[in-house]
C-alpha positions in Angstrom: -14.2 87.4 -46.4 -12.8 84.4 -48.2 -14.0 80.9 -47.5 -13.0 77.5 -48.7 -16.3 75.8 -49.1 -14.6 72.7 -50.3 -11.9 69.9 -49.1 -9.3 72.0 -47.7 -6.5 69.9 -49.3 -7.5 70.8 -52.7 -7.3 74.5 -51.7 -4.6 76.6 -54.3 -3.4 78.8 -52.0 -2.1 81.3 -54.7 -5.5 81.1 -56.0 -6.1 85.5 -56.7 -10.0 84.7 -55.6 -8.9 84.0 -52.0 -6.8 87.2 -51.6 -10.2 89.2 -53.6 -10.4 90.9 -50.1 -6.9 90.9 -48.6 -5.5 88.0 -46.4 -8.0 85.6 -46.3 -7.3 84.4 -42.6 -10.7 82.2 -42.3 -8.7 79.9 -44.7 -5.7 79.6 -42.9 -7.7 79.5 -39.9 -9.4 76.2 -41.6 -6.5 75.2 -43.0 -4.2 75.2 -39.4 -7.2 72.9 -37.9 -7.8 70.4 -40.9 -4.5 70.3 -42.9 -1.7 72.0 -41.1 1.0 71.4 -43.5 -0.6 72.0 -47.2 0.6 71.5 -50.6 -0.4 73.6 -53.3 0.2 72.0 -57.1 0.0 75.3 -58.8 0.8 79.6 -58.7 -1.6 81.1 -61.4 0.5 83.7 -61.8 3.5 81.9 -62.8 2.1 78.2 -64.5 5.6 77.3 -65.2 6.8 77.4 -61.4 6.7 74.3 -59.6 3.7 73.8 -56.4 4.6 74.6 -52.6 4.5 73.7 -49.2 2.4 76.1 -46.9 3.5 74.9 -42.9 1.1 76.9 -40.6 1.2 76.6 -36.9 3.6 78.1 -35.1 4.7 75.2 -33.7 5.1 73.3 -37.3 7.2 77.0 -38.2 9.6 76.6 -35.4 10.6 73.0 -36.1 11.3 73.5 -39.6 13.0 77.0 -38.8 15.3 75.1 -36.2 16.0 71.5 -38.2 18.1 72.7 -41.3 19.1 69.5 -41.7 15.7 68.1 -42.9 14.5 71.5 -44.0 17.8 72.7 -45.7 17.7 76.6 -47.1 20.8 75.8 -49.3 19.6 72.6 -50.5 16.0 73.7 -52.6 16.1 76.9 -51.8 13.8 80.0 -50.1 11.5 81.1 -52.7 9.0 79.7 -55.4 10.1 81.7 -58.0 12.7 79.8 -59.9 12.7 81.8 -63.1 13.4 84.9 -61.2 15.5 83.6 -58.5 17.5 80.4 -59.5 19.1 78.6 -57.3 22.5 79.5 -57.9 21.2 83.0 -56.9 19.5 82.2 -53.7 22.6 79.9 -52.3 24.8 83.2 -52.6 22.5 84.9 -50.0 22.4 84.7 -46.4 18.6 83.3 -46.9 19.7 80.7 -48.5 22.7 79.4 -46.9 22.8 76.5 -44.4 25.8 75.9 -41.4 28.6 76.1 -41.7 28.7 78.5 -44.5 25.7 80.2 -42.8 27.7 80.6 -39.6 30.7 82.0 -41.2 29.0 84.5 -42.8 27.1 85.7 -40.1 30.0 86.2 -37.8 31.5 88.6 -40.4 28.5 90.3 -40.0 28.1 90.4 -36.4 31.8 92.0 -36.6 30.6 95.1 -38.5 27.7 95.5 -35.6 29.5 95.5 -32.0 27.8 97.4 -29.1 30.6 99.9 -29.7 30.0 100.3 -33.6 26.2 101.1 -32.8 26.7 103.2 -30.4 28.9 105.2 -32.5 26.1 105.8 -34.8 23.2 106.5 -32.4 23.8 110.5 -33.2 23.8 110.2 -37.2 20.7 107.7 -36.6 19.2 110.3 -34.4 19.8 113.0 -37.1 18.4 110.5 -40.0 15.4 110.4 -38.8 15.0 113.6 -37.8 15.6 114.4 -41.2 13.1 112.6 -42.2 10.3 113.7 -40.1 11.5 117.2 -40.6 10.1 116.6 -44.6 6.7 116.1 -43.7 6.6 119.6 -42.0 3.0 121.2 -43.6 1.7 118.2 -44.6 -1.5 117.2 -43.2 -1.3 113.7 -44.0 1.4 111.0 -45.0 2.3 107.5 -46.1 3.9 106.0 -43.1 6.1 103.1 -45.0 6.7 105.2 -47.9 7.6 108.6 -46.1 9.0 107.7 -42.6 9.9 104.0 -42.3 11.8 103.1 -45.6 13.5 106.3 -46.0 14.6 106.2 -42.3 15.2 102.4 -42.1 17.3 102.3 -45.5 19.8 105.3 -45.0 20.4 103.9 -41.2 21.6 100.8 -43.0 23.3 102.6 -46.1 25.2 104.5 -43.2 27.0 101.5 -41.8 27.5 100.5 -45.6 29.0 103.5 -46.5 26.6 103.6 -49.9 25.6 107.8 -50.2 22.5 109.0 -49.6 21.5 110.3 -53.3 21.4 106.2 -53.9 19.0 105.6 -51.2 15.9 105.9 -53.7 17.4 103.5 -56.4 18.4 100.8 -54.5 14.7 101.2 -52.8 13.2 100.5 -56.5 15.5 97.7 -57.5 14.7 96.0 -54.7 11.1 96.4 -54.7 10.9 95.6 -58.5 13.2 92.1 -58.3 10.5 91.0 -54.7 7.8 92.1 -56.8 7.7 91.2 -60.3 3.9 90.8 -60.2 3.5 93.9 -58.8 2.8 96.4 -61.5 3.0 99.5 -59.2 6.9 98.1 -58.4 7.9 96.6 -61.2 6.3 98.1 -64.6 8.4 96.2 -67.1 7.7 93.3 -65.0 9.6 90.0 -65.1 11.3 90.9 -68.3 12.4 94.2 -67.0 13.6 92.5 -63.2 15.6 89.7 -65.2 17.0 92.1 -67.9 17.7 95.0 -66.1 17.0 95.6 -62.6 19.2 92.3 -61.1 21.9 93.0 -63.6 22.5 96.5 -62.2 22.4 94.8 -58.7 25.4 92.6 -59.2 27.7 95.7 -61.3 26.7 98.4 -58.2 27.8 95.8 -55.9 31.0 94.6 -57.9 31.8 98.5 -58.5 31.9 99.0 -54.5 33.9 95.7 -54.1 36.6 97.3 -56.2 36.7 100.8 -54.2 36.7 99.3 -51.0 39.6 97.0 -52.3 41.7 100.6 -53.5 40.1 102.6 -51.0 39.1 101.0 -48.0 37.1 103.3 -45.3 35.6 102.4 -41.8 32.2 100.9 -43.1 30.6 97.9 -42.9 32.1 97.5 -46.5 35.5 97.6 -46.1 35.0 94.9 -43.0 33.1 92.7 -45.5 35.7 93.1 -48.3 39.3 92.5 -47.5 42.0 93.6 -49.7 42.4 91.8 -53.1 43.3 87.6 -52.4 43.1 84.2 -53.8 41.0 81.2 -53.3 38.3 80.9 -50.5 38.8 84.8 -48.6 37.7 85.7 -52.6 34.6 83.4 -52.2 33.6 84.5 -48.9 33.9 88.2 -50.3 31.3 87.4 -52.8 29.0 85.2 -50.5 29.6 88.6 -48.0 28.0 91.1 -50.4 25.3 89.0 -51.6 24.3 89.0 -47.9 24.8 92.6 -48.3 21.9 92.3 -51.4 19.6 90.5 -48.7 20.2 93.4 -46.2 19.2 96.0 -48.4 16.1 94.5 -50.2 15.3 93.9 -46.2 14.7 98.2 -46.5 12.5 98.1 -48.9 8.9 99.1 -48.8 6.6 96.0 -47.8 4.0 95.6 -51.0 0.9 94.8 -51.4 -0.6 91.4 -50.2 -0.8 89.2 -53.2 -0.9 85.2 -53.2 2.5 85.2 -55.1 4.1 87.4 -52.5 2.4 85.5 -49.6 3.1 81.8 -50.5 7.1 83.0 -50.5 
């Protein structure tokens, strides 16, 4: 089990020793009692990203996550990884948006899941993961986030999207590969191939269904988020709309394994 064995301020938590054996909790343990908010100067993986702040009680968590005046999303925003993420792409997603535009966005949301919408789906969600249970039949033993909980999880959400099944797997592997890019498992080409390739192919799926919800408009989520063809600011909340959409996919993904980059996000 990792230990710190030094001054706990000069602890790098992206340091790959300290994650050797998994999450090493007797450091955050150490570091909650002696240094609750910590600053790290450096990720080893990445030496050209900047340092972060690591804020560890849960008290400390649920200040920042309620004051987004001080701690503003929009304004630096959500993750350390500036050469995969810039900033222009993290304020287009719901993650990284701060009230009003936050609030706005969410409502348009919040249409597309009423009491009534849900309910209509209960059946088909019933079904979906029936389906999916019903593929392990004969198997002795299984991966429970790979087999049950991802597949289930992402075509419930592709369902209210309207995005077909047979795309279920690929959007499961672009999102893993652009959250991982460290991860050689999830993303093989690694930062080259997330930048070059898999992000790319995020934006033109995305802008393809924008334009056959615009023509063809159906009862989905989709069509809710994507009016018909305007001008000006219904056109901007459009595109702020389906980058949330991005968020709420990559949210179906399958968790990865614990690293320090993934961890200090």
């Amino acid at each position: 089990m990792a230990a710190i064995g030094r001054d706990v301020e000069s602890v790098e938590l992206a340091d790959e020793e300290l994650w050797a054996d998994g999450v090493p909790y007797e450091v955050f343990k150490e570091i909650r009692s002696k240094c609750p908010v910590h600053w790290s100067d450096r990720i080893e993986q990445y030496p050209t990203e900047a340092g972060f702040w690591s804020v560890t009680t849960a008290e400390d968590v649920h200040a920042v996550s309620r004051d987004w005046q001080t701690y503003s999303s929009y304004a630096g925003g959500v993750t350390v990884f500036a050469e995969i993420f810039p900033l222009e792409l993290v304020r287009g997603m719901f993650i990284g948006m701060d009230p009003p535009r936050h609030d706005k966005i969410k409502a348009l949301f919040q249409r597309g899941f009423t009491p009534k919408r849900i309910a209509d789906h209960e059946e088909r969600i019933r079904e979906i993961a029936c389906e999916v249970l019903d593929r392990l039949q004969g198997r002795e033993r299984c991966d429970l986030v790979a087999d049950v909980a991802q597949p289930v999880v992402s075509r419930v959400i592709h369902s209210f999207m309207g995005v077909p099944p047979e795309d279920d797997a690929l959007w499961a592997r672009i999102s893993n590969s652009s959250l991982a890019p460290d991860d050689p498992d999830l993303a093989p080409e690694g930062i080259e191939g997330v930048l070059e390739k898999d992000i790319p192919e995020v934006f033109a799926r995305v802008e393809r269904m924008i334009a056959e919800r615009r023509e063809n408009p159906t009862d989905d989520l989709t069509s809710l988020l994507v009016p018909p063809r305007s001008k000006g600011r219904n056109s901007r909340t459009k595109r702020s709309s389906w980058a949330s959409s991005c968020s709420c996919w990559r949210a179906t993904t399958r968790p990865r394994r614990r690293t320090p980059a993934a961890c200090a996000r």
